[in-house]
NUMARKE-890016 format. One line per 10 residues: number of its first residue (from 1); for each residue x, y, z of C-alpha. Coordinates in steps of 0.5 Angstrom, whole numbers. Layout:
N
NUM) X,Y,Z ~ ...
//
This chain:
613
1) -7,-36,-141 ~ -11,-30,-140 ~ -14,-32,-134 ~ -8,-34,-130 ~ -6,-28,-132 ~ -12,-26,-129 ~ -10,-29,-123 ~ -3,-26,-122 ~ -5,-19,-122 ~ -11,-20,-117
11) -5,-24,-112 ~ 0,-18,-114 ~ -6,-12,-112 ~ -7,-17,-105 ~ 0,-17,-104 ~ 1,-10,-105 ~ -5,-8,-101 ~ -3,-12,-94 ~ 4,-9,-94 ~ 1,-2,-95
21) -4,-4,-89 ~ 2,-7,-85 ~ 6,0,-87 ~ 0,3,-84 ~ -1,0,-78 ~ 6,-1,-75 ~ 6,7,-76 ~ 0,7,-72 ~ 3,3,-66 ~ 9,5,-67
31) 13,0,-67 ~ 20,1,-67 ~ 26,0,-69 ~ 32,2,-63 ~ 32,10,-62 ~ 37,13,-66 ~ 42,17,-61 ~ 43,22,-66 ~ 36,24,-68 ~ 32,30,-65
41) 28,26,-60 ~ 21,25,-61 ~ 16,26,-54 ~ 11,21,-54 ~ 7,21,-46 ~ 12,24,-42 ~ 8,27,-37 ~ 11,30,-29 ~ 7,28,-26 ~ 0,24,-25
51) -7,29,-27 ~ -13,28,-23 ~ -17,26,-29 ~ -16,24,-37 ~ -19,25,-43 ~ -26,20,-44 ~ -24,15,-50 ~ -25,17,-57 ~ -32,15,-60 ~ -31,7,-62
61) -34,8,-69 ~ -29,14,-71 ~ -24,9,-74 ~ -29,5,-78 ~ -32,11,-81 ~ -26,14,-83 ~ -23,6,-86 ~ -17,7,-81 ~ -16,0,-77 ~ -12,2,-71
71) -11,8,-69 ~ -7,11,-62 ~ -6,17,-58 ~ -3,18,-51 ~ -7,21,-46 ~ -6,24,-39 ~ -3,19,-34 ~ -9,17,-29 ~ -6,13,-24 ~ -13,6,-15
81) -12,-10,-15 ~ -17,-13,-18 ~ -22,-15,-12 ~ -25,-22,-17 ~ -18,-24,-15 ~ -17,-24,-7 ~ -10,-25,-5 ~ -7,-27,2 ~ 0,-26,5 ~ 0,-31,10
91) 6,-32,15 ~ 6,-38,19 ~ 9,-40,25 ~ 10,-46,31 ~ 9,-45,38 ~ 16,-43,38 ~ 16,-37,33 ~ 19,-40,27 ~ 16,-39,21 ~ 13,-47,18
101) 17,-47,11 ~ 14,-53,9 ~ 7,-53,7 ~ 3,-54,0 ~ -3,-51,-3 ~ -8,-57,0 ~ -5,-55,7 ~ -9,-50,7 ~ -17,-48,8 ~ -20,-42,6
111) -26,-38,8 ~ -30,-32,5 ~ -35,-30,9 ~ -34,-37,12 ~ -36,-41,7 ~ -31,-45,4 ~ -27,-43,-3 ~ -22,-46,-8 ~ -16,-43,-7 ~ -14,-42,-15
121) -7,-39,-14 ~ -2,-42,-9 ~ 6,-39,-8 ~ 12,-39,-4 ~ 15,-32,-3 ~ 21,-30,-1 ~ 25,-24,0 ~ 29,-25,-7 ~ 22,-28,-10 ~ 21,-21,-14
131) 28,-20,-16 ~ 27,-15,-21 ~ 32,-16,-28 ~ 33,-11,-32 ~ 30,-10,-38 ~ 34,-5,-41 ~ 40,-3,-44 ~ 44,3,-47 ~ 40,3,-55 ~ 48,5,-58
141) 50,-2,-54 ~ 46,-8,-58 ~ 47,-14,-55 ~ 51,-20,-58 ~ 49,-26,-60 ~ 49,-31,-54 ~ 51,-25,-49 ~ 49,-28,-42 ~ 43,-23,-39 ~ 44,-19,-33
151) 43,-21,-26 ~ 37,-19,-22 ~ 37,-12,-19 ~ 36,-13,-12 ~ 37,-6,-10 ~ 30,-4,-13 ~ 24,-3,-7 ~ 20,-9,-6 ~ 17,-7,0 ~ 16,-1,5
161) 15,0,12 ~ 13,6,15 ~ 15,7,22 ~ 11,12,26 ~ 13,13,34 ~ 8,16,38 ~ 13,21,41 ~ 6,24,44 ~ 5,18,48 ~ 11,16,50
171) 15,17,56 ~ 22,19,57 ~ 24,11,59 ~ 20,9,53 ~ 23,14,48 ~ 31,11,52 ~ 29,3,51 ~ 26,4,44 ~ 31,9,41 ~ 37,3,44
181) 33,-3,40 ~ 31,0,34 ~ 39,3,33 ~ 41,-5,32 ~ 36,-6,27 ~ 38,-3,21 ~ 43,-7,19 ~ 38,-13,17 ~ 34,-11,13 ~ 34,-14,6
191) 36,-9,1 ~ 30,-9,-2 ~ 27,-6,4 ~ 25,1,4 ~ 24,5,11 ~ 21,12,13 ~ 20,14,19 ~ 16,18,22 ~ 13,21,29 ~ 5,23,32
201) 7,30,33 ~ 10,31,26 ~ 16,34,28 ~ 19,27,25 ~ 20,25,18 ~ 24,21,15 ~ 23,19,7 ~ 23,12,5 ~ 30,10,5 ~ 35,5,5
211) 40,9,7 ~ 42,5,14 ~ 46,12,16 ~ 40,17,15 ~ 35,12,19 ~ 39,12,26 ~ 41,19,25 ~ 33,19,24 ~ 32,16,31 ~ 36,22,34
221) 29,26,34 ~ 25,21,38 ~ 23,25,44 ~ 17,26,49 ~ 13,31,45 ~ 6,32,50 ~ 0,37,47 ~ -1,39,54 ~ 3,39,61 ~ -3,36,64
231) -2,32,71 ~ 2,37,75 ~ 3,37,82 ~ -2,43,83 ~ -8,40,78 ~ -14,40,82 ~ -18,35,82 ~ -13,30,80 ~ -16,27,74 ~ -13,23,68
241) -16,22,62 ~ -19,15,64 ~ -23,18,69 ~ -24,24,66 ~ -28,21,61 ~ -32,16,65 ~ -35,22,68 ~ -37,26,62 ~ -39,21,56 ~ -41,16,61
251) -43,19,67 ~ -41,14,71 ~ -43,17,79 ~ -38,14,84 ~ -32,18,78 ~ -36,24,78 ~ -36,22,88 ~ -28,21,87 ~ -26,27,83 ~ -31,30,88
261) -29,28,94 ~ -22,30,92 ~ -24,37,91 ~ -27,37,97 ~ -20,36,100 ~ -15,39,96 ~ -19,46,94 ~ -24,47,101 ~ -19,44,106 ~ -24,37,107
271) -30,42,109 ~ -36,38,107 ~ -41,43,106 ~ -38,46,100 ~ -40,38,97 ~ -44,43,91 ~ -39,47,89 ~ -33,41,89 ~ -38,38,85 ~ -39,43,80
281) -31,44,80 ~ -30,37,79 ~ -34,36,73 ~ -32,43,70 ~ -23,40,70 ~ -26,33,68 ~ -29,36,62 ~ -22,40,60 ~ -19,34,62 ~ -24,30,57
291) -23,35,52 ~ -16,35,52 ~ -15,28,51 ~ -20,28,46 ~ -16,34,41 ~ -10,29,43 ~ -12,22,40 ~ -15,26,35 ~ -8,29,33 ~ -4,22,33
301) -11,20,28 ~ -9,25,24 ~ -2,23,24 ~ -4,16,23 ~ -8,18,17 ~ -2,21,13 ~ 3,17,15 ~ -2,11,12 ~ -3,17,5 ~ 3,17,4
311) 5,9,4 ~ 0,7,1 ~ 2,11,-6 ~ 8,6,-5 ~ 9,1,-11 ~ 10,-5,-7 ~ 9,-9,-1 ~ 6,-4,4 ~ 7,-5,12 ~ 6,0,17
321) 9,0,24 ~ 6,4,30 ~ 11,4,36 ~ 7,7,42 ~ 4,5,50 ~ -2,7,47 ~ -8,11,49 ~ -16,11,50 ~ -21,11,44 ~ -27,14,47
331) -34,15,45 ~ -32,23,42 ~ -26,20,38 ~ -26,16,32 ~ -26,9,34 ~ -20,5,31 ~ -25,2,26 ~ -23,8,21 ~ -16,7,21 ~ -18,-2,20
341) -22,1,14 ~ -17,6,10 ~ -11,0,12 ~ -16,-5,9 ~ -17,-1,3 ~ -10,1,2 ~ -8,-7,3 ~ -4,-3,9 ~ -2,-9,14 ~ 0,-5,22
351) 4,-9,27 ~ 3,-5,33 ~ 10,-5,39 ~ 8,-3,45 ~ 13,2,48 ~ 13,0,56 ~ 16,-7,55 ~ 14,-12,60 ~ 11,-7,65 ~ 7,-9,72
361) 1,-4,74 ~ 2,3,76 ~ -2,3,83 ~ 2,9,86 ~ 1,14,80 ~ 8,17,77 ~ 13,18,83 ~ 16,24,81 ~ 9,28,82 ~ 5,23,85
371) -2,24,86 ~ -6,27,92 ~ -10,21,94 ~ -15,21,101 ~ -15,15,105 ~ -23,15,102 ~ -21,15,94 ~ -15,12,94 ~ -17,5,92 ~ -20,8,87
381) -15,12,84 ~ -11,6,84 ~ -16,3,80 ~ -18,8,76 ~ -10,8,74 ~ -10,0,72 ~ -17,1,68 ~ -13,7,64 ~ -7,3,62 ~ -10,-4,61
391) -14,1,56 ~ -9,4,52 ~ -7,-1,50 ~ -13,-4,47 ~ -12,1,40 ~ -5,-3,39 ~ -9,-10,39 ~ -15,-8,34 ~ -10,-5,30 ~ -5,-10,29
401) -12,-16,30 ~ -15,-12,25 ~ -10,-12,19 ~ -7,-19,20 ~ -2,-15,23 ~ 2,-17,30 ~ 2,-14,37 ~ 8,-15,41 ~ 7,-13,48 ~ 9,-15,55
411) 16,-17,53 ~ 22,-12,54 ~ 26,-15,47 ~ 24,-9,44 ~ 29,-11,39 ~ 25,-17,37 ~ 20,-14,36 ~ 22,-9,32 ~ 25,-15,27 ~ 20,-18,26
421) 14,-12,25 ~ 20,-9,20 ~ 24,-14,17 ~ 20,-19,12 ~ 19,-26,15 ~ 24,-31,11 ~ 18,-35,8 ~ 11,-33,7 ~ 5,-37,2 ~ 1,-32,-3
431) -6,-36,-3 ~ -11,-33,-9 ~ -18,-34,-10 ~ -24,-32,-15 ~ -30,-31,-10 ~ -36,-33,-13 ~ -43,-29,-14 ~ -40,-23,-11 ~ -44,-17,-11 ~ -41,-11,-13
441) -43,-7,-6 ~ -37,-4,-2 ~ -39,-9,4 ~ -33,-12,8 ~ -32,-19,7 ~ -29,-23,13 ~ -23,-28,11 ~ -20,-34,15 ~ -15,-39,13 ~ -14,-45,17
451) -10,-50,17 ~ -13,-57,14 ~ -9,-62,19 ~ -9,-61,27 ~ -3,-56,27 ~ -4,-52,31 ~ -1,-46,28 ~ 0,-39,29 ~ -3,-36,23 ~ -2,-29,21
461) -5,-26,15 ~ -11,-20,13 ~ -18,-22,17 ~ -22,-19,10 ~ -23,-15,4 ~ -27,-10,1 ~ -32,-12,-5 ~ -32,-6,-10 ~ -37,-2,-11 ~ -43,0,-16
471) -39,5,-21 ~ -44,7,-26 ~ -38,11,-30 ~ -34,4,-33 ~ -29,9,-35 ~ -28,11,-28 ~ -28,4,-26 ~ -24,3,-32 ~ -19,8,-29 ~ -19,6,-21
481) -17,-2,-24 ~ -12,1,-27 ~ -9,6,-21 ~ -9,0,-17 ~ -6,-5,-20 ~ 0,0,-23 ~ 2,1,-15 ~ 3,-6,-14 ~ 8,-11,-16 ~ 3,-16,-17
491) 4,-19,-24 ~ -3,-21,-28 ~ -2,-25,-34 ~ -9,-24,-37 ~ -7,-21,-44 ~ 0,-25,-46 ~ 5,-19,-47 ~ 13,-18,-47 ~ 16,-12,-43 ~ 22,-9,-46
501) 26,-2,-45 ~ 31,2,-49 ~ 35,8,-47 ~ 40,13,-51 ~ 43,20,-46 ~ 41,25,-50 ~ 47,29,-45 ~ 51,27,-39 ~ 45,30,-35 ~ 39,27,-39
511) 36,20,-42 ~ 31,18,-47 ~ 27,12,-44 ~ 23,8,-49 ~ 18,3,-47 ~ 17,-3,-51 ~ 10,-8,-50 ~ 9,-13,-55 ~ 2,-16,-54 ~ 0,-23,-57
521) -7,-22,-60 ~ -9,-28,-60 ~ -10,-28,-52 ~ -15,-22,-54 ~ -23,-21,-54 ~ -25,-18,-59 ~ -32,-16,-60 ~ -34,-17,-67 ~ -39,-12,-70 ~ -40,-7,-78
531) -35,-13,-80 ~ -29,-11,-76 ~ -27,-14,-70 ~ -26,-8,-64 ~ -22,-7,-58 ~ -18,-1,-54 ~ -12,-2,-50 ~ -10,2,-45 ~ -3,3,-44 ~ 0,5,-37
541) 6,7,-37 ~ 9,9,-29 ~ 17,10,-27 ~ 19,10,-19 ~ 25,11,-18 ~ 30,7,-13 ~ 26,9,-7 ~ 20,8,-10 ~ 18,15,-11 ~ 13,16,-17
551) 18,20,-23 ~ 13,20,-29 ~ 9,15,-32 ~ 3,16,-39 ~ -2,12,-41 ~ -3,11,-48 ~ -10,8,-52 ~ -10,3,-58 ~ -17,3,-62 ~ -17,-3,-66
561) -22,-3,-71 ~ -19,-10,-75 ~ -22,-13,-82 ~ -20,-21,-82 ~ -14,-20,-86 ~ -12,-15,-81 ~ -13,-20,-75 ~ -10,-26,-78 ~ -4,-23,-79 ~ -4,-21,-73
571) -5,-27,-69 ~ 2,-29,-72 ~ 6,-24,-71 ~ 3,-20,-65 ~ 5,-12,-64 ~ 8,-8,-61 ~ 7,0,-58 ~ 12,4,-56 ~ 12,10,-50 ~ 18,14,-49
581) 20,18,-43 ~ 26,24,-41 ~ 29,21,-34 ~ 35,22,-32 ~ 41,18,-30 ~ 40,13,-25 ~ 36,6,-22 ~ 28,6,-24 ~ 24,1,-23 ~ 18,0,-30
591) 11,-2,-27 ~ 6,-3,-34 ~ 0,-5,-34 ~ -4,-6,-40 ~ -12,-7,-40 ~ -17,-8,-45 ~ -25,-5,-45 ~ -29,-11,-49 ~ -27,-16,-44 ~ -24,-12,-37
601) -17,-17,-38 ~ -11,-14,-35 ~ -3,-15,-36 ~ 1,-13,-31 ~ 9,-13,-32 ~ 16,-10,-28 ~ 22,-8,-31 ~ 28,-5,-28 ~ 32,0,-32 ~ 40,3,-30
611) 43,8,-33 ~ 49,11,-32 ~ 52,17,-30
//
């Protein structure tokens, strides 16, 4: 008798024991219940804006020596995809231009340096493939039973394309043709689509919008803006900025004798004994001609470089459109390679339009201040002429060649073109892959896909990606992961969690957003050490509003520090964590990520969130 009594208090004082325990740890996590509306709210990680840096993490054994198991706290928001998995956007067309709808995973091969990989994920998207559903609802309006959820909000940002006019290049009959064809693309964008417009000179911007009204207004802008008046009537020797660099970077002879040979004609009247001093004037215009072509090109990389900052902070499909009749890269600009590098970094893809249509060389020059070519020069001016407008558009090709984008060119229906380098393909195939014994070194990888029968396809996708590199902070590198990851759509499903939302209007004007993770511990690695199982996750939290642009956002870290009974009560029922931000009314688009430190697994998750007015 006295031992089964025995028995029962020592049943009794566990009970009582884990149910302090599940107290504890769900204030811990704050689990919730719906906000309540009338109650005063509680800030949780409502910071304005993403700081530079964050707090390190506590010290691992703070909790175990204190006896807590689960500890949280919220830290500064630090939002830079994981590149032991390589994804590649594919689009295929037939030798007619229309996009292969039909083919599966083992249609494709891929290669990584070319050595041949597994391809260990495979998808068919399309436009409507991330139609986002709302995850949310008012927490004073809880749903019924068996109520029919909401449909996807296809209104929220999935892709942006950032247009960029190079109105310093471009002629008036270029600004005339592409202003007219890009006037009738608007109205076939998907709803998703985002587009901001933008102009080399920087004297056009127009944020990303899916407001057709504001991007044709928008165009009114686009207008020839040159950095310099060069090529007038009176220049003497005339030199464009082709030849002006043969002469100065490349010490050509026979441009330095053309520009010569033209001094001598145009400014000593054809005196043939002043050659010295035509020779000296010559090289002295080519060098100014050289160095304001070069101040040029710079101008429009400067503004190719933030056009491309600014895009690549977009939380989404990312496309860039350089709409131009091109210029010339010379040994004293940057080479095309530095933007090919920021764009691969950014997974930024460049479709190029050459703004000249369908043209034929210019043998004469411009017919309204037509050059003065002697009889002995004129050939090869005229050449000089070709070679310039042959190079100029070279930049177009390495760009598009360089970021598995398009080059349309020689054709004069612009308004294809800007369809297809703006508009999403109806179809494309999403191809992943792990790559084996990658070393962590920041060198650039080659990729190739291929087709696995004899189609003779015309394949576009990214021609490489960048390893990453040795970081010998892992909290920094935990950091840039995390950063990467919350500015994309991309779902990862190494840790099992749910994403929920609730909102209650604190006023007309305001709301209490709450994010809700429930994480399924079994799909955890923990590390088992002092008798407890350990392991910190990383919350991060970013809110964007209907044109992609960051609102707020917060990280929040969870330490465990879990005794056995803990843990498999755990592994039944899971957890959740709860963040909680001020937004206003609107429509908002949720990017969580969550990632644990003991086994470097990430969780990915969208959510959508209307509040009305």
């Amino acid at each position: 008798m006295q031992r089964s009594r025995q028995f029962r208090f020592e049943r009794y004082v566990i009970g009582l024991l884990l149910t302090l325990g599940l107290i504890f740890f769900a204030g811990s996590l704050e689990a919730q219940a719906p906000p309540d509306p009338g109650a005063a709210p509680k800030t949780d990680s409502t910071p304005s804006s993403p700081p530079a840096q964050s707090p390190a993490p506590a010290n691992p054994s703070s909790n175990a020596a204190s006896g807590e198991e689960v500890s949280s706290r919220d830290t500064a928001a630090t939002f830079k995809v994981r590149v032991n998995l390589v994804l590649l956007r594919v689009v295929v067309r037939d030798s007619s231009g229309n996009i292969v709808t039909n083919l599966k995973k083992e249609d494709f091969q891929l290669f990584d340096n070319r050595k041949p990989q597994t391809i260990s994920s495979f998808s068919i998207e399309t436009p409507e493939s991330h139609a986002i559903v709302p995850t949310t609802k008012s927490a004073s309006e809880p749903a019924e039973p068996g109520e029919t959820p909401a449909a996807p909000v296809a209104a929220l940002p999935q892709r942006f394309v950032s247009v960029v006019f190079d109105d310093i290049d471009m002629l008036m009959e270029d600004v005339a043709s592409v202003r007219d064809a890009a006037s009738r693309l608007f109205d076939s964008l998907a709803p998703s689509d985002r587009v901001g417009m933008y102009s080399t000179s920087g004297q056009l911007t127009q944020e990303f919008t899916s407001d057709h009204a504001k991007l044709k207004e928008a165009l009114l802008g686009i207008v020839p803006r040159p950095l310099s008046a060069h090529g007038g009537f009176h220049d003497c020797p005339d030199l464009n900025y082709y030849q002006a660099d043969q002469i100065v970077n490349f010490h050509m002879p026979q441009a330095l004798a053309v520009a010569t040979e033209d001094t001598v004609q145009c400014a000593f009247n054809g005196d043939e004994t002043r050659q010295a001093a035509a020779q000296s004037m010559a090289l002295a215009v080519a060098q100014n001609v050289a160095s304001i072509g070069d101040s040029q090109t710079e101008f429009v990389y400067r503004h190719l470089e933030d056009t491309m900052r600014r895009l690549s902070s977009m939380p989404g499909q990312r496309v860039m459109v350089f709409v131009s009749p091109g210029f010339i890269v010379t040994q004293q600009t940057r080479e095309a390679g530095d933007l090919i590098d920021r764009a691969n970094h950014a997974n930024i893809v460049i479709n190029t339009i050459d703004a000249r249509g369908l043209y034929t060389p210019d043998l004469l020059g411009d017919i309204a201040n037509p050059p003065v070519d002697t009889v002995r020069t004129a050939g090869f001016k005229a050449s000089y002429r070709i070679e310039a407008q042959s190079a100029q558009s070279e930049i177009l090709g390495n760009l598009a060649d360089g970021t598995g984008g398009t080059y349309f060119h020689n054709r004069n229906d612009l308004d294809v073109g800007l369809q297809r380098a703006v508009a999403a393909p109806p179809l494309s195939y999403l191809l992943g892959f792990s790559p084996q014994n990658l070393k962590v070194d920041g060198h650039y990888h080659t990729l190739k896909v291929a087709m696995a029968g004899r189609q003779k396809f015309i394949i576009q996708a990214r021609h490489g990606y960048y390893a990453p590199r040795t970081v010998k902070d892992p909290t920094e590198a935990a950091k840039q992961e995390i950063q990467e990851a919350i500015f994309s759509q991309e779902e990862i499903h190494d840790v099992p969690i749910d994403l929920q939302t609730q909102f209650f209007k604190t006023d007309q004007t305001q709301a209490r957003l709450a994010v809700l993770t429930h994480v399924d511990v079994k799909g955890i690695h923990f590390r088992k050490a002092e008798g407890r199982s350990r392991d910190d996750l990383t919350f991060a939290t970013a809110i964007f509003d209907e044109n992609g642009n960051y609102v707020t956002g917060g990280e929040k870290i969870v330490e465990m520090r879990l005794l056995d009974p803990t843990l498999n009560r755990l592994n039944h029922s899971g957890f959740t964590v709860k963040s909680s931000f001020d937004i206003k009314p609107g429509t908002y688009l949720v990017r969580l990520v969550v990632r644990d430190a003991e086994g470097s697994q990430m969780a990915a998750r969208n959510g959508a969130v209307v509040i009305p007015n």
